[in-house]
ChimeraX commands (.cxc) that place a marker at each C-alpha (Angstrom):
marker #1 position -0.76,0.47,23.59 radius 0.5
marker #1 position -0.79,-3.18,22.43 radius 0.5
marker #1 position 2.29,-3.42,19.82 radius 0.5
marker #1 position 2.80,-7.13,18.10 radius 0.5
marker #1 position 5.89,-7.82,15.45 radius 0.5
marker #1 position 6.35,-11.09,13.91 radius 0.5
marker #1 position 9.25,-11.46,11.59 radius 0.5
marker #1 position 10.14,-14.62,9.77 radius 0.5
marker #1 position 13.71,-14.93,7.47 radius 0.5
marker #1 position 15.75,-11.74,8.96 radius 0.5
marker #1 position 18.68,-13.51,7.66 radius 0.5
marker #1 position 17.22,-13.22,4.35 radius 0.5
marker #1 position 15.37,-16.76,3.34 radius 0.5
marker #1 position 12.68,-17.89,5.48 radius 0.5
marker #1 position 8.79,-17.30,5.14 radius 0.5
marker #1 position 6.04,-16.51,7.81 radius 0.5
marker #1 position 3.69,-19.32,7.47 radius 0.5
marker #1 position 0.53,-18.60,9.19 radius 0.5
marker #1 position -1.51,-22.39,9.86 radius 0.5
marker #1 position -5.44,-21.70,10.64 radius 0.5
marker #1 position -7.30,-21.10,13.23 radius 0.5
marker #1 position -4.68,-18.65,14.14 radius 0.5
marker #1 position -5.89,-14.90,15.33 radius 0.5
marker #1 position -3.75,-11.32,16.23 radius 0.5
marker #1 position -4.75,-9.29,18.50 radius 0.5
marker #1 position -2.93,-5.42,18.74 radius 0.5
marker #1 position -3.49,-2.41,18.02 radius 0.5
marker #1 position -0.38,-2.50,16.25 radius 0.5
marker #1 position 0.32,-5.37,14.11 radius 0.5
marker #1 position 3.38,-5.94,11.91 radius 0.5
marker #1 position 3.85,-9.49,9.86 radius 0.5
marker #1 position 7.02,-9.24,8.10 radius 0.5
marker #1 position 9.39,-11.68,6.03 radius 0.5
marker #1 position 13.03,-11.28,4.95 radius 0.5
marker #1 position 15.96,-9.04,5.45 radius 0.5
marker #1 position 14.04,-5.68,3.74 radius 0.5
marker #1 position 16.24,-4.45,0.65 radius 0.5
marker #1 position 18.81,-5.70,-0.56 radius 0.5
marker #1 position 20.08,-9.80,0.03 radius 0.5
marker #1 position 17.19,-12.25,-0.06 radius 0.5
marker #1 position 14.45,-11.32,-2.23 radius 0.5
marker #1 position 12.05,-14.05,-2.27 radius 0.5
marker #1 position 10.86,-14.25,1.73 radius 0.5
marker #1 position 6.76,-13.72,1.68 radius 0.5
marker #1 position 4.33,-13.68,4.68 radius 0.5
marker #1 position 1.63,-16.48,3.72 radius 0.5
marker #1 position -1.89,-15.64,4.51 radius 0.5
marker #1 position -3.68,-18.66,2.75 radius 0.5
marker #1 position -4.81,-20.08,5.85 radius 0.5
marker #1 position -7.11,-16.58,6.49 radius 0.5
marker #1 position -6.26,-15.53,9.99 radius 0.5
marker #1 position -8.16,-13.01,11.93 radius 0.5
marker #1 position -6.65,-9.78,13.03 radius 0.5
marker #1 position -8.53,-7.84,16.18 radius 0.5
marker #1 position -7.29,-4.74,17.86 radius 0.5
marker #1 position -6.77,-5.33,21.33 radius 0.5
marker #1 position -9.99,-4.90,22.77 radius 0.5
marker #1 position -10.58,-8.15,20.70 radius 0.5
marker #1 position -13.67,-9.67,18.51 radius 0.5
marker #1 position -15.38,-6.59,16.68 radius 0.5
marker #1 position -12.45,-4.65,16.34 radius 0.5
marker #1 position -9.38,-4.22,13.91 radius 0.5
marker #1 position -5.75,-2.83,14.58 radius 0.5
marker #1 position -5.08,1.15,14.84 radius 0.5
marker #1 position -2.28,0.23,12.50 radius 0.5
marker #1 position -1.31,-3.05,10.46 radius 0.5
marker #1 position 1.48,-3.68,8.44 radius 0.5
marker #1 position 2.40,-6.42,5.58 radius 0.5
marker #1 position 5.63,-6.58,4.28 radius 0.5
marker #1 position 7.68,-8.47,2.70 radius 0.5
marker #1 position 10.88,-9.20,0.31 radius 0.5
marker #1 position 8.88,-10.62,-2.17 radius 0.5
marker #1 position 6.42,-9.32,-4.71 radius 0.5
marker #1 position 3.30,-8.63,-2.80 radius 0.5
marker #1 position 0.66,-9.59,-5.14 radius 0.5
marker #1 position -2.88,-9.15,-4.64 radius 0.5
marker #1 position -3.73,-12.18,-3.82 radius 0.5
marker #1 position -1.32,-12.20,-0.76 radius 0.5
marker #1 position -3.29,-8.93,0.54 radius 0.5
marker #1 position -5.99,-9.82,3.63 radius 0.5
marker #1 position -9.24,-9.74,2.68 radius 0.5
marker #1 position -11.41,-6.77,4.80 radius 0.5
marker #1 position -13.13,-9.39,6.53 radius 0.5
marker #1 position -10.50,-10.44,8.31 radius 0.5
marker #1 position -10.22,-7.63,10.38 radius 0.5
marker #1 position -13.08,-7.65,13.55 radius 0.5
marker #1 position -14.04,-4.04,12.51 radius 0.5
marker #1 position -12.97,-3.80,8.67 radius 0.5
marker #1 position -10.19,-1.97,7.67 radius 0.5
marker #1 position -12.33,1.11,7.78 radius 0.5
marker #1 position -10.02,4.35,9.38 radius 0.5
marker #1 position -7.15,1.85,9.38 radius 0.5
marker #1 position -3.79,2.71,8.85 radius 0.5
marker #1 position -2.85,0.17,6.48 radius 0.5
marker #1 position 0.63,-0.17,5.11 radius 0.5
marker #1 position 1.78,-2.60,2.29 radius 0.5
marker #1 position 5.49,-3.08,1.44 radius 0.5
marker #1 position 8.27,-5.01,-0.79 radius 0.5
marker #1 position 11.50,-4.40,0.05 radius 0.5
marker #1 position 12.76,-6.02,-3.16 radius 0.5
marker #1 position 10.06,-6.01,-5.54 radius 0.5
marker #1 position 6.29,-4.83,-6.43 radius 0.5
marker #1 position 2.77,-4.67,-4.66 radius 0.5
marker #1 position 0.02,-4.97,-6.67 radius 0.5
marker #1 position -3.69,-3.92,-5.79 radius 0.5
marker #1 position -6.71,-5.36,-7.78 radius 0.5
marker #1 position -9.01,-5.80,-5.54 radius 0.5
marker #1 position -10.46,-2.52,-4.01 radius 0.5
marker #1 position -12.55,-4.23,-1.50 radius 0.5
marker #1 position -9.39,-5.28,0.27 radius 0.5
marker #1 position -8.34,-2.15,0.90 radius 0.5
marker #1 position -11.37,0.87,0.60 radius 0.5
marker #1 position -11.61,3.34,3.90 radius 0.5
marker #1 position -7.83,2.98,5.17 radius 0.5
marker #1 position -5.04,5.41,5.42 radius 0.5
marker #1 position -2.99,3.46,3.08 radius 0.5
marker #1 position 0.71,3.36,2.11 radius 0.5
marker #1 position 2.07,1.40,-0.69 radius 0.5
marker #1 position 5.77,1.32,-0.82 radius 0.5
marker #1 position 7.91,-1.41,-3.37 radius 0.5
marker #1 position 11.11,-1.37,-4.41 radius 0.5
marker #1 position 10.48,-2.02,-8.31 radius 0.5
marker #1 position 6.94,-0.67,-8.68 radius 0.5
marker #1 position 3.14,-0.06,-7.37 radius 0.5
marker #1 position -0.17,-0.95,-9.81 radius 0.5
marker #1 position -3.37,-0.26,-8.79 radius 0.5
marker #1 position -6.52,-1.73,-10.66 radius 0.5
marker #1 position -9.76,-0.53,-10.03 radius 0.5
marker #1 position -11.53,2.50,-8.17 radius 0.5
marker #1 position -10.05,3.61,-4.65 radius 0.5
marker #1 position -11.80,5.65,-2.15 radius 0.5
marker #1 position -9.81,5.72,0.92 radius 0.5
marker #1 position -8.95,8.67,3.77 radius 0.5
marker #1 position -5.39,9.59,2.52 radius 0.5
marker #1 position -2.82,7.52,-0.09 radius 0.5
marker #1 position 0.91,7.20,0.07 radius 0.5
marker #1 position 2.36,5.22,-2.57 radius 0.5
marker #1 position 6.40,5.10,-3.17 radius 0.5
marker #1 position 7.07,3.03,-6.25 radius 0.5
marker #1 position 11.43,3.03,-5.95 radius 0.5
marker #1 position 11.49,2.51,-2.56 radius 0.5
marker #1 position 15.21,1.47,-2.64 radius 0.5
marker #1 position 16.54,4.26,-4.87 radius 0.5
marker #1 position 17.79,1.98,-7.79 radius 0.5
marker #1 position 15.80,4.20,-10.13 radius 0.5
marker #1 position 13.38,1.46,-11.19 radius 0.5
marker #1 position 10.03,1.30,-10.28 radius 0.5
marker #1 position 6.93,3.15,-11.50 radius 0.5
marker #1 position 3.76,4.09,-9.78 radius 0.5
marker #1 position 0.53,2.91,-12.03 radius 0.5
marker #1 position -3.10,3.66,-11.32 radius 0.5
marker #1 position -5.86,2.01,-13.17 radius 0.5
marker #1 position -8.68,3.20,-11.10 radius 0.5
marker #1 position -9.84,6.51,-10.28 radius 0.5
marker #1 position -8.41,7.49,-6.24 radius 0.5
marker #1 position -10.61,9.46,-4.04 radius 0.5
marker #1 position -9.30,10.09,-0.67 radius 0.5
marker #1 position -12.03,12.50,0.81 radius 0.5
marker #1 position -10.20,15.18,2.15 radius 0.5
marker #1 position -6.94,13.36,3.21 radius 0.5
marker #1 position -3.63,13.63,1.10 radius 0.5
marker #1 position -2.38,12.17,-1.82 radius 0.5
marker #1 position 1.33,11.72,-2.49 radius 0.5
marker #1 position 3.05,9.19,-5.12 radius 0.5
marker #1 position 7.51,9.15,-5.60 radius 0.5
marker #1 position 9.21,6.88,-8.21 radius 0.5
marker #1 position 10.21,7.25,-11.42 radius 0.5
marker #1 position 7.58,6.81,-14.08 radius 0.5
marker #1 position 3.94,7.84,-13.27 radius 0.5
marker #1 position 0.71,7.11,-15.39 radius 0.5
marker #1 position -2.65,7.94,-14.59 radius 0.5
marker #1 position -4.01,5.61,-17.14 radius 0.5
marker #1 position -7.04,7.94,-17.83 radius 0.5
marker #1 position -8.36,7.68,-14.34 radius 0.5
marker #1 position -8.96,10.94,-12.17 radius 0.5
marker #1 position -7.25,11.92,-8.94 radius 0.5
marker #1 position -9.84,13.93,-6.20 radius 0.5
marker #1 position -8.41,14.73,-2.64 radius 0.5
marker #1 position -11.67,16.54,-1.70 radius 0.5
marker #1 position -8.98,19.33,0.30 radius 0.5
marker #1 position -6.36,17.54,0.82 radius 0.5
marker #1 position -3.04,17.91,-0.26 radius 0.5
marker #1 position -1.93,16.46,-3.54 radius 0.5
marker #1 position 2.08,15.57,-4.32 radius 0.5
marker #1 position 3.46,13.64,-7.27 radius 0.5
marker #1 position 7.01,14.02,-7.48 radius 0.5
marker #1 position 8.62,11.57,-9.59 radius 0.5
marker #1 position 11.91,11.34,-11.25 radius 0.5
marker #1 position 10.98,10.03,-14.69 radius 0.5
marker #1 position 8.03,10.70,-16.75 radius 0.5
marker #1 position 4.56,11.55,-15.15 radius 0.5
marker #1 position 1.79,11.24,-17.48 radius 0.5
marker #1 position -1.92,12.99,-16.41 radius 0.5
marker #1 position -4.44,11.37,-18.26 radius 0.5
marker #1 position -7.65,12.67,-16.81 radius 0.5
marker #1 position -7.59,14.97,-13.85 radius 0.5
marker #1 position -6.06,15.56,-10.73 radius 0.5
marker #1 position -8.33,17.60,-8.31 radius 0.5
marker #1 position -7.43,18.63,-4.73 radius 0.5
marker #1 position -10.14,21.18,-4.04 radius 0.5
marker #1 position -8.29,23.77,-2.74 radius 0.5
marker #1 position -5.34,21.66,-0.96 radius 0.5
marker #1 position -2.08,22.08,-2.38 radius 0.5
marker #1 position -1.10,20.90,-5.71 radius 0.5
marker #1 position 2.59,20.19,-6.51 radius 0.5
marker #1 position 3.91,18.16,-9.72 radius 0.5
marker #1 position 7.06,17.16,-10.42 radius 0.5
marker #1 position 8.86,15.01,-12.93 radius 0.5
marker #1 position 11.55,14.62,-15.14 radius 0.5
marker #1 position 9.13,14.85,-18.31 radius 0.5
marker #1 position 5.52,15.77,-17.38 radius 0.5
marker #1 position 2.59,14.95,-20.11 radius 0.5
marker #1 position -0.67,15.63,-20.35 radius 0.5
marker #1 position -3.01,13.43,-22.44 radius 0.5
marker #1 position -6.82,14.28,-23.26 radius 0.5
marker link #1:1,2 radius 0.2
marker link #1:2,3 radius 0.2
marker link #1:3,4 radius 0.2
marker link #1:4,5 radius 0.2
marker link #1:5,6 radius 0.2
marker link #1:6,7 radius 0.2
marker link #1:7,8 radius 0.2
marker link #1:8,9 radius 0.2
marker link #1:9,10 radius 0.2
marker link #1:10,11 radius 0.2
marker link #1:11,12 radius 0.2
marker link #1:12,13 radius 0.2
marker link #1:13,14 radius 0.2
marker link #1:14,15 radius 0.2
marker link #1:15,16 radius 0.2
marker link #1:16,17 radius 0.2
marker link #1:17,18 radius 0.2
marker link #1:18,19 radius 0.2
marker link #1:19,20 radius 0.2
marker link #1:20,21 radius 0.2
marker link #1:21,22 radius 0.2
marker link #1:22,23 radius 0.2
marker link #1:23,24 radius 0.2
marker link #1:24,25 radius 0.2
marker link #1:25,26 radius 0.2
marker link #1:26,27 radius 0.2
marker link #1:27,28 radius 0.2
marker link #1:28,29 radius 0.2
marker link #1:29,30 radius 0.2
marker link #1:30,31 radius 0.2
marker link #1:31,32 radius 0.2
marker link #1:32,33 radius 0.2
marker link #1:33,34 radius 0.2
marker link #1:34,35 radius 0.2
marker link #1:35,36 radius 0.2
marker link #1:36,37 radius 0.2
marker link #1:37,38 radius 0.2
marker link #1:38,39 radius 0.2
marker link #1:39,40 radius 0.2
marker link #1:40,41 radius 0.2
marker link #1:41,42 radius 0.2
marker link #1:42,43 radius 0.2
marker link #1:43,44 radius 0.2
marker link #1:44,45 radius 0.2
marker link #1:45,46 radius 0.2
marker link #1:46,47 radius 0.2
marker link #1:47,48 radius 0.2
marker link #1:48,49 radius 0.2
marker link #1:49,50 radius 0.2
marker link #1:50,51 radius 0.2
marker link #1:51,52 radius 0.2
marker link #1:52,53 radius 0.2
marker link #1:53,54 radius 0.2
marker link #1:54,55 radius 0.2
marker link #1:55,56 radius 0.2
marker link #1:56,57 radius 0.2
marker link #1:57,58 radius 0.2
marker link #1:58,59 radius 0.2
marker link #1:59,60 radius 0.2
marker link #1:60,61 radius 0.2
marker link #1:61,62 radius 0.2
marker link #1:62,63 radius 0.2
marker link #1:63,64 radius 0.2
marker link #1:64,65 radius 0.2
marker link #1:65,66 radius 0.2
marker link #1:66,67 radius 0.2
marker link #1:67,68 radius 0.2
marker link #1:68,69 radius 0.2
marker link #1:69,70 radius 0.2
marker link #1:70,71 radius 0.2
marker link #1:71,72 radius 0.2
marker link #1:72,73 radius 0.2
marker link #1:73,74 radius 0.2
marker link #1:74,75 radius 0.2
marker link #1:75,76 radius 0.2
marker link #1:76,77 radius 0.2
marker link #1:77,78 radius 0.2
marker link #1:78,79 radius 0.2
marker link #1:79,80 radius 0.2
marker link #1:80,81 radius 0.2
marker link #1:81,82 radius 0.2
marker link #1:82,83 radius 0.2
marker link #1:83,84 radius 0.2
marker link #1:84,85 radius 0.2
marker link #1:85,86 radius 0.2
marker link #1:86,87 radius 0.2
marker link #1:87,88 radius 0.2
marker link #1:88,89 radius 0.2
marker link #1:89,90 radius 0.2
marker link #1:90,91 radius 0.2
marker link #1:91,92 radius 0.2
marker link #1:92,93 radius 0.2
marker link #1:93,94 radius 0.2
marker link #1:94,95 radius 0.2
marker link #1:95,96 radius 0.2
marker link #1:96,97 radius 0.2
marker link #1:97,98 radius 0.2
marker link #1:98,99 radius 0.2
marker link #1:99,100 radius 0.2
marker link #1:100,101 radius 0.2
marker link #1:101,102 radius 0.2
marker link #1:102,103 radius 0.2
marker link #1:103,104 radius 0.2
marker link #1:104,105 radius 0.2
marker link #1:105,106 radius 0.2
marker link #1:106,107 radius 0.2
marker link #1:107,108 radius 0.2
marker link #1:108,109 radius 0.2
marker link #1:109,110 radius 0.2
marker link #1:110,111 radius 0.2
marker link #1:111,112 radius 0.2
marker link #1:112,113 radius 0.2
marker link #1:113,114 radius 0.2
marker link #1:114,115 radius 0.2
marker link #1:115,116 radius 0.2
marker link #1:116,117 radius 0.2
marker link #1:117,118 radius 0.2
marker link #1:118,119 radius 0.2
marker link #1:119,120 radius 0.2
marker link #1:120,121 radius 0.2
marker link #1:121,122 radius 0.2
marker link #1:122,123 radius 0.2
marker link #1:123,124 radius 0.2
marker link #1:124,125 radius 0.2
marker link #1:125,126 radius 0.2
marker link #1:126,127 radius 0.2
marker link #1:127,128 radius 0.2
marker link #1:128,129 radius 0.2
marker link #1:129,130 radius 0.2
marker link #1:130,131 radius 0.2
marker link #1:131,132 radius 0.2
marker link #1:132,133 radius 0.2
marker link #1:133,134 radius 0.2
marker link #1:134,135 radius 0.2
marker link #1:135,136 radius 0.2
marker link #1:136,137 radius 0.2
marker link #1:137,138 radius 0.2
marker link #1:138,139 radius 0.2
marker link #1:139,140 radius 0.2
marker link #1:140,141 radius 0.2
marker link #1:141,142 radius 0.2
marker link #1:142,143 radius 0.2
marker link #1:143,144 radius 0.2
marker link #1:144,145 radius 0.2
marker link #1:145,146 radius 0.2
marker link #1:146,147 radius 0.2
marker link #1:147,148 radius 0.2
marker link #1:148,149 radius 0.2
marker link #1:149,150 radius 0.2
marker link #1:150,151 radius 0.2
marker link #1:151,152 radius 0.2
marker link #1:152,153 radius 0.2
marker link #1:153,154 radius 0.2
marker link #1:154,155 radius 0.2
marker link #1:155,156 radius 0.2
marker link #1:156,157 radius 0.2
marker link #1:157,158 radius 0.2
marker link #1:158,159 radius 0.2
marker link #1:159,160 radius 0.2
marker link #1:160,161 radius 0.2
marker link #1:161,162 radius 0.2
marker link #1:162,163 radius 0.2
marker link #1:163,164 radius 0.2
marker link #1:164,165 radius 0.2
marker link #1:165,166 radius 0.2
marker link #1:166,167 radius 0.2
marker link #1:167,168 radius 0.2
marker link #1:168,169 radius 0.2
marker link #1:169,170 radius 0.2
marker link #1:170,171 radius 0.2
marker link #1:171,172 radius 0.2
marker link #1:172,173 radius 0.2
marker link #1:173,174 radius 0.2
marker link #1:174,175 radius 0.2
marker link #1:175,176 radius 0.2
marker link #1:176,177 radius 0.2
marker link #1:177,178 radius 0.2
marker link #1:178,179 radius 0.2
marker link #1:179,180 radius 0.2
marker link #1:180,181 radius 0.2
marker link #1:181,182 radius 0.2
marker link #1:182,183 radius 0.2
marker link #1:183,184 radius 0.2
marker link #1:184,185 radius 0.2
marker link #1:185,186 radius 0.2
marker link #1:186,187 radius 0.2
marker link #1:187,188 radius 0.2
marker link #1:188,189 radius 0.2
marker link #1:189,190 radius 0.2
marker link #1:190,191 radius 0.2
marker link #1:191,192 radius 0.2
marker link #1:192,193 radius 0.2
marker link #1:193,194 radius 0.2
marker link #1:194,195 radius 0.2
marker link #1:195,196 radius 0.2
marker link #1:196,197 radius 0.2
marker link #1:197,198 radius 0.2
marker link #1:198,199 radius 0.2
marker link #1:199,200 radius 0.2
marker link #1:200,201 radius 0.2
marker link #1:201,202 radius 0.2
marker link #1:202,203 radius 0.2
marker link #1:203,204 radius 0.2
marker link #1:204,205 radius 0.2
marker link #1:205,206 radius 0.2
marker link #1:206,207 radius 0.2
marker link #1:207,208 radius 0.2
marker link #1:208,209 radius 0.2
marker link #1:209,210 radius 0.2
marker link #1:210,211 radius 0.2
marker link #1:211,212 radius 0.2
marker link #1:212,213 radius 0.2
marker link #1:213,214 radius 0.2
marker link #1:214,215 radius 0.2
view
């Protein structure tokens, strides 16, 4: 099993600069700056220069697994585009972390198809319409009771599960379908259903310190 880690700033300043031409090849890829919570907060893993990332049987294919994380707010714009990958990001596990601050998704293209797992210290917003094969998303990742999880598109994740922690939680009028998978919000603050939440015979479990429903 092909497993590459590259890690810029573990002392807590430094960023991962990626120059072009440059391509990853695993079926296990990690880029990571900073120290993770707590210390430096402003390390960030710079994709501008559009690398390609292959699993390990190279050209045509994308990692089992890949994982971006960073100190740093991860905003959308620092997410890889799906054409990156040799094989899309299609079945991918795909994970996208702050250790110190947010991750924000606005472009669904980027990130349609994968197992993914959003987890940020100080919040997770998603714009626009997911469908994926399961969705993780921790928005208070570091416990310091700030950070809410925000969805402005509707999530379908065909049969996989859907879980969301943090402390506020707003479905800003946009449904929730796992097509049979399990669904799990448990959140600490307020969790506000806007439209509906539908796991088609998966398990359903809510949890919040004030639920609302709107509509």
């Amino acid at each position: 099993m092909a497993i590459l880690s590259v890690q810029a700033g573990n002392d807590g300043a430094g960023n991962l600069n990626i120059s072009a031409g440059r391509t990853f090849i695993s079926n296990n890829l990690t880029l990571r700056a900073g120290d993770g919570s707590g210390g430096g907060t402003a390390a960030t893993v710079d994709l501008t220069n559009a690398p390609d990332f292959f699993g390990a049987a190279g050209a045509g294919t994308s990692p089992t697994n890949f994982t971006l994380r960073q100190d740093a707010a991860l905003a959308d714009g620092g997410i890889p585009e799906a054409l990156w990958f040799g094989n899309g990001v299609a079945g991918m596990s795909l994970t996208l972390q702050s250790d110190d601050s947010s991750v924000t998704v606005d472009t669904p293209s980027k990130v349609n198809g994968a197992n993914l797992n959003i987890s940020a210290a100080d919040g997770v917003t998603i714009n626009g319409a997911l469908t994926l094969t399961a969705l993780a998303l921790a928005g208070d990742s570091d416990g310091d009771n700030s950070g809410n999880v925000v969805l402005g598109g509707a999530v379908d994740t065909g049969g996989g599960a859907f879980s969301s922690t943090g402390v506020g939680f707003d479905t800003t009028g946009v449904p929730i379908s796992t097509g049979g998978g399990n669904l799990t919000v448990n959140h600490s603050g307020t969790v506000l259903i806007a439209s509906s939440l539908s796991s088609q015979g998966g398990k359903c479990a809510l949890g919040g310190g004030n639920r609302k429903q709107r509509g």
